[in-house]
C-alpha positions, 0 to 999 in steps of 0.5 A, a space after each residue: 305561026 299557025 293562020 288562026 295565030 295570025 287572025 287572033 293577033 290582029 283582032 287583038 292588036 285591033 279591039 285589046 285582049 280577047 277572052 277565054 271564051 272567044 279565044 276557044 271558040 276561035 280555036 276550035 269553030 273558026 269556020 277555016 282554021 278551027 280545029 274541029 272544023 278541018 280535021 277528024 281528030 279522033 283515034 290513033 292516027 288523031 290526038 285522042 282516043 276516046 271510050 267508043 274508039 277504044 272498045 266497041 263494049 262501051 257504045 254496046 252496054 250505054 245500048 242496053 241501059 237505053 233499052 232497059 229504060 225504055 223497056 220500063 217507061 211506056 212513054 219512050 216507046 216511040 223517041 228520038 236519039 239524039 247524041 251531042 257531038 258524035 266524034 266519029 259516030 262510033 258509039 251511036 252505031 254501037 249503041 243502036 246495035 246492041 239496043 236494037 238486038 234487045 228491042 227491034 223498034 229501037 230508036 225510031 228516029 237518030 238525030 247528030 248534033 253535029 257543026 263540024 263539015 269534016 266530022 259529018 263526012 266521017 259520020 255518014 261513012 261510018 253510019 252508012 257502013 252501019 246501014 244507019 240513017 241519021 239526020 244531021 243538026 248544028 244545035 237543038 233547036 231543029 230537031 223535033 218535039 217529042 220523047 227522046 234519049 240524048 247523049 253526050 260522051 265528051 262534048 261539054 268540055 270542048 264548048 268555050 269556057 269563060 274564066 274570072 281571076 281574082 285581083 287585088 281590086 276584085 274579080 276580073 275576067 281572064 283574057 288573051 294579050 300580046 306580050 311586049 314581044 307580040 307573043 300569046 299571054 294570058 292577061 285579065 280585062 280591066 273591066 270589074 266583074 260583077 260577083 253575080 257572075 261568081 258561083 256563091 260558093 267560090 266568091 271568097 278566093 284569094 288573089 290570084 285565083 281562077 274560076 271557070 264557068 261554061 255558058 254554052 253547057 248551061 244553055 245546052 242543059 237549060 234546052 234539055 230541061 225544057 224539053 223535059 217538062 213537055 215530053 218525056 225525056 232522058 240525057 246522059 253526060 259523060 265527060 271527065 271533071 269534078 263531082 263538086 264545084 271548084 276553083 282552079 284554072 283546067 284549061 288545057 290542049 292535047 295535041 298527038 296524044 300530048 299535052 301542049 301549051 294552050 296558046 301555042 299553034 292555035 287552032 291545031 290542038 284541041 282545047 278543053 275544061 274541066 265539066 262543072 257538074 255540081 253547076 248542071 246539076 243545080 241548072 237542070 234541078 231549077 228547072 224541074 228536071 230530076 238529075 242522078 249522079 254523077 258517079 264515076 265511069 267505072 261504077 257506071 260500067 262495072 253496074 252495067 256489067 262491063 266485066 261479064 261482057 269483056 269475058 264473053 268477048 274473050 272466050 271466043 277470040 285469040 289470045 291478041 285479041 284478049 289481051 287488046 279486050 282487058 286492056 280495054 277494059 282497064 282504060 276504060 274503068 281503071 282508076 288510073 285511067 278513065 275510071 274515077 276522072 271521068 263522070 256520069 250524070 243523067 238528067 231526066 224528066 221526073 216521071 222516068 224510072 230511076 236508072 242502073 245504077 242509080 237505084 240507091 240513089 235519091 235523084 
């Protein structure tokens, strides 16, 4: 039994099954035992590789599309870069590597979004090594008013979701008991749930059916927004999901590269959900914010000439390292990889350009 077990099931045993919701937060934030908390999770040695770990070309092409937008929109000419969960900072140094190449005044001020101790330590190391300077933010509140670039890669889908399940008396929301041998198990609460609290397209459900939605993203998308309507502004969100709304439980944990159950060891492996981006989309548009995509990661990247870069790379390096920069290239824009499961969707104030590649797209 992990610590957090231990905590979680006497806050059970003292206040009834917990939700979802608290249950992730415990999982991955618990200020001593959560699993982004304690630990770099990130690369071989972690339990997961994302885009930026696996080639430098994808931190270095989202460089150049930030530069192509602000080499064409006057009014980002002096911005704040933000990214929302930075992992280990390797795609902001990246970025601003090949941003900077294009445009010298690129990016005059970094801004991380960041809770983690742990991974800002990484972070200082990586940027310091980068001759970076950053300043460090537990949300997006305290950073500074004006025009601004903000990316995400992977973020929304660690933030706690909240599940509802449809019963034989209506919907309910879905939570965490003990079992009558004090195991971890997935029980639902006995309080009705209101169906505002259902997406209108997914109230219909038979029994037994699971529908997720994610306050913190809505919150976050809703901050973004609003900051749009009085400077200019530009996120990208990258993150792997449906285009389109749905039912069906996504939840899941990875641990060494595995998947493991979800309410097994809590707090030593990583919890996830599927992103909703039909639902952001929706937040951000009601708002007043224009929103392009989501398209799949491989347009996204093969738009930005992900393949003429790979083949620059590999003219000028050994056959190893060549063979490291296709497979690369495969992982991150096959379809059988992260080419089609992962999206991207920019949100962005209405007098922007429309965006690579976005141009035959009506925002």
């Amino acid at each position: 039994m992990t610590p957090l077990e231990h905590i979680i099931k006497q806050e059970i045993a003292g206040s009834g099954p917990m939700s979802v919701e608290r249950y992730m937060t415990l999982c991955l934030s618990d200020p001593d035992h959560g699993y982004y908390i304690k630990q770099d999770p990130f690369g071989r040695a972690g339990d997961f590789i994302t885009a930026p770990e696996t080639s430098q070309m994808f931190g270095e092409l989202i460089g150049v599309w930030c530069v192509d937008l602000v080499q064409r929109s006057h009014a980002l000419s002096a911005l704040n870069l933000i990214e929302l969960g930075p992992g280990r900072g390797t795609l902001l140094c990246d970025l601003v590597r090949a941003g900077r190449t294009s445009s010298p005044a690129f990016a005059d001020a970094i801004h991380l979004v960041e809770q983690s101790p742990a991974l800002r330590r990484v972070q200082r190391e990586t940027l310091k090594d980068a001759g970076l300077d950053a300043r460090w933010h537990k949300g997006l509140d305290s950073i500074p008013r004006g025009a601004f670039i903000a990316i995400a890669n992977e973020f929304f889908d660690a933030l706690p979701i909240r599940q509802y399940q449809q019963t034989a008396s209506g919907w309910r929301q879905r939570a965490i008991g003990l079992d009558s041998n004090g195991v971890l198990a997935f029980t639902t609460g006995d309080e009705p749930v209101s169906e505002s609290a259902i997406p209108p397209g997914l109230r219909d459900q038979p029994q037994g059916a699971i529908v997720e939605c994610c306050p913190g993203a809505q919150a976050i998308v809703a901050q973004l927004a609003d900051r749009m309507r009085s400077h200019p502004g530009i996120a990208l969100i990258i993150d792997y999901g449906p285009r389109r709304s749905g039912a069906g439980d996504t939840l899941q944990a990875v641990a060494r590269h595995a998947r493991t159950p979800v309410l097994q060891a809590p707090g030593d492996a990583d919890l996830t959900a599927h992103v909703d981006f039909s639902a952001l989309a929706a937040l951000a548009r009601q708002k007043g914010a224009a929103v392009y995509g989501p398209c799949t990661q491989r347009a996204f990247l093969l738009a930005l000439g992900l393949e003429a870069r790979a083949s620059r790379l590999a003219r000028s390096a050994g056959r190893t390292q060549a063979r490291l920069i296709t497979a690369a290239v495969e992982r991150l824009a096959g379809v059988r990889a992260m080419g089609h499961l992962f999206k991207v969707m920019m949100i962005a104030s209405k007098s922007m350009p429309v965006p690579e590649p976005f141009h035959s797209a009506r925002p």
